[in-house]
C-alpha positions as CSV (number, residue, x, y, z in Angstrom):
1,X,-27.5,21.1,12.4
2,X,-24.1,21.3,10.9
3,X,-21.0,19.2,11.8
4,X,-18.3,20.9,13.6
5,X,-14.5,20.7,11.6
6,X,-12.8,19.4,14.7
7,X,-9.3,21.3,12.6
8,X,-11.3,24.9,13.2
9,X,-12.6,24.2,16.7
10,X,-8.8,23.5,17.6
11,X,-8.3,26.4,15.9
12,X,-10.9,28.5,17.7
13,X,-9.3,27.2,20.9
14,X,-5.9,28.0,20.1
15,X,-7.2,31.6,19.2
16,X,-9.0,32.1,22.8
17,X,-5.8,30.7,24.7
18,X,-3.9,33.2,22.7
19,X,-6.5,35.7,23.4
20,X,-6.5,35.5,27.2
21,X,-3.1,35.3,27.1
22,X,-2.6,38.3,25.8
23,X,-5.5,39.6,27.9
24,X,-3.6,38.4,31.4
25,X,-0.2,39.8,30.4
26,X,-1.5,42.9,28.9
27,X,-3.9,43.8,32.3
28,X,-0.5,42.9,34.6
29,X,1.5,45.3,32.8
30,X,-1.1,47.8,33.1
31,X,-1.6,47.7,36.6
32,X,2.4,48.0,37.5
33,X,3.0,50.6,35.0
34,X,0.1,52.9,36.1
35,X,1.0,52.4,39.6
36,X,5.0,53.0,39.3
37,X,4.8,55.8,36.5
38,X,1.2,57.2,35.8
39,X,2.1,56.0,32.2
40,X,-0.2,53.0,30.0
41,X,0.5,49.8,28.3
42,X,-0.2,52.3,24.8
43,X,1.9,55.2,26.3
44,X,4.7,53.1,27.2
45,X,4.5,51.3,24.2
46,X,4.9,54.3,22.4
47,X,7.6,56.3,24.0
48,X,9.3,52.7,23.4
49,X,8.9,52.6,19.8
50,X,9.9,56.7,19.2
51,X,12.6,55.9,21.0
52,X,14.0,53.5,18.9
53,X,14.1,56.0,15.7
54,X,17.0,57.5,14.8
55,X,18.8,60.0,12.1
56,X,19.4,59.2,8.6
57,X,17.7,57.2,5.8
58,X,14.8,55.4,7.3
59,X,15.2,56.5,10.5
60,X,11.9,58.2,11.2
61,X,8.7,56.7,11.4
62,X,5.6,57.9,9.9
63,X,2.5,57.8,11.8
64,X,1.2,55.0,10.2
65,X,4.1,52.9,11.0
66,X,3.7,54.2,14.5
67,X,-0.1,53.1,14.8
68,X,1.0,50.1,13.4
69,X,3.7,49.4,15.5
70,X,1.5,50.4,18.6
71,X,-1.5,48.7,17.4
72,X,-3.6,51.7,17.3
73,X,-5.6,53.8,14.8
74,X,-3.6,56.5,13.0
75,X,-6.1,59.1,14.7
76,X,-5.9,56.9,18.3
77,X,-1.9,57.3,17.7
78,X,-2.5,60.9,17.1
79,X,-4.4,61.3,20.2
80,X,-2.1,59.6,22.2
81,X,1.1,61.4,21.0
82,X,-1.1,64.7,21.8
83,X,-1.5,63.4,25.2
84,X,2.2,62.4,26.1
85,X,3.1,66.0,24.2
86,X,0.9,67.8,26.6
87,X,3.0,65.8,29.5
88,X,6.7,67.0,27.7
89,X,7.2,63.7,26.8
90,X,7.3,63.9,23.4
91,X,7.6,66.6,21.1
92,X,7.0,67.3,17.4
93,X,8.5,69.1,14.6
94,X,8.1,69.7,10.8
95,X,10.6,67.1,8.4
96,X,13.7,69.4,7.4
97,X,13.2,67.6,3.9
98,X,9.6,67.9,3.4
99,X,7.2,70.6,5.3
100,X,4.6,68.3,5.2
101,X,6.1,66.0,7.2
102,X,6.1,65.7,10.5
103,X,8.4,63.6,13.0
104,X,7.5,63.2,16.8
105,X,10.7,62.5,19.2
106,X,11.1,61.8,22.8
107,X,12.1,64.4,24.7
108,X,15.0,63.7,27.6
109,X,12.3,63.5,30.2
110,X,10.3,61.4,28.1
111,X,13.7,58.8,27.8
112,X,13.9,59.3,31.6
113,X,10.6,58.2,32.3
114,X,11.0,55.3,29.9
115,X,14.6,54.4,31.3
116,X,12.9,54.2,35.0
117,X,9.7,52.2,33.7
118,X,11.5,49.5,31.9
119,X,12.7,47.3,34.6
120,X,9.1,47.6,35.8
121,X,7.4,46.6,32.6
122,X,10.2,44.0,31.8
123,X,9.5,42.7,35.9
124,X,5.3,42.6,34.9
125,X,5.9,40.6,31.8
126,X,8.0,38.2,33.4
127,X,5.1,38.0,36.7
128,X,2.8,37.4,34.3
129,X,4.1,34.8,32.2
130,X,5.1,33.1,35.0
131,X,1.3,33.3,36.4
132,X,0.7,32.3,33.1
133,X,2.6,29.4,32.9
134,X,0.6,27.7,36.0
135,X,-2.6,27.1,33.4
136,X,-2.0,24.3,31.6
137,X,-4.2,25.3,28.2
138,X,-1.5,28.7,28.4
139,X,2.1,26.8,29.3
140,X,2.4,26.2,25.4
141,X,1.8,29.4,24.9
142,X,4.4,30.9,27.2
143,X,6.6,28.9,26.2
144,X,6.6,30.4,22.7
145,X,6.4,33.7,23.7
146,X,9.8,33.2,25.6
147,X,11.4,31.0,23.1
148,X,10.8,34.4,20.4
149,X,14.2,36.1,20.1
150,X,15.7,34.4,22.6
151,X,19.7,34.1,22.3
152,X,20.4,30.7,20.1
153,X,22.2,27.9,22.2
154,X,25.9,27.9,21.8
């Protein structure tokens, strides 16, 4: 039998909090999205992050950066962008620069259907933290998660 480093099972607890957590915030979100909007945690997600490209130097992002950004494979992001393409809410098109390049945008009903989900994700998150907050092992937790880029005291 080997002794347990009391450092890595705090650790390992920290992890699971973290974990379930996410898992509880994550499953909320799901629930209110699909009901309002037909749309996922990953869809929303992305039609968030596309929506935040813009013109110029840097503006795009490659798919890599997507499936980064979305926490996906590149061919899970591929997949999904098929999906939402399929739906009109995003469409692609070959880089002006270089043919083998190529950019995916939201379309306007895409932004619509972002604009209108929104204030029900943002309303989830908030439900869910606040759930959240009511377990002791996860208050830490939440508390971090709303301290993170939270306006700085005047």
């Amino acid at each position: 039998m080997t002794a347990t480093d009391p450092a890595l099972t705090a650790l390992a607890q920290g992890w699971s909090a973290l974990a379930l957590l996410h898992g509880r915030i994550e499953a909320h979100i799901e629930r209110a999205l699909q009901a309002g909007h037909d749309l996922s945690v990953r869809e929303y997600s992305l039609l968030d992050v596309l929506s935040r490209q813009h013109d110029g130097d840097g503006g795009h992002l490659q798919m890599k950066q997507v499936a980064d950004a979305v926490v996906l494979s590149q061919s899970a992001t591929t997949r999904l962008v098929t999906r939402l393409e399929d739906r009109g809410l995003l469409e692609r098109y070959l880089c002006p620069t270089d043919r083998r390049g190529i950019y995916t945008n939201v379309t306007e009903a895409g932004l619509k259907l972002l604009e209108e989900a929104r204030p029900t994700n943002d309303a989830a998150l908030r439900e869910a933290l606040d759930e959240a907050a009511k377990n002791p092992d996860l208050t830490p937790l939440v508390r971090v998660v709303e301290s993170l880029n939270a306006p700085a005291p005047a």
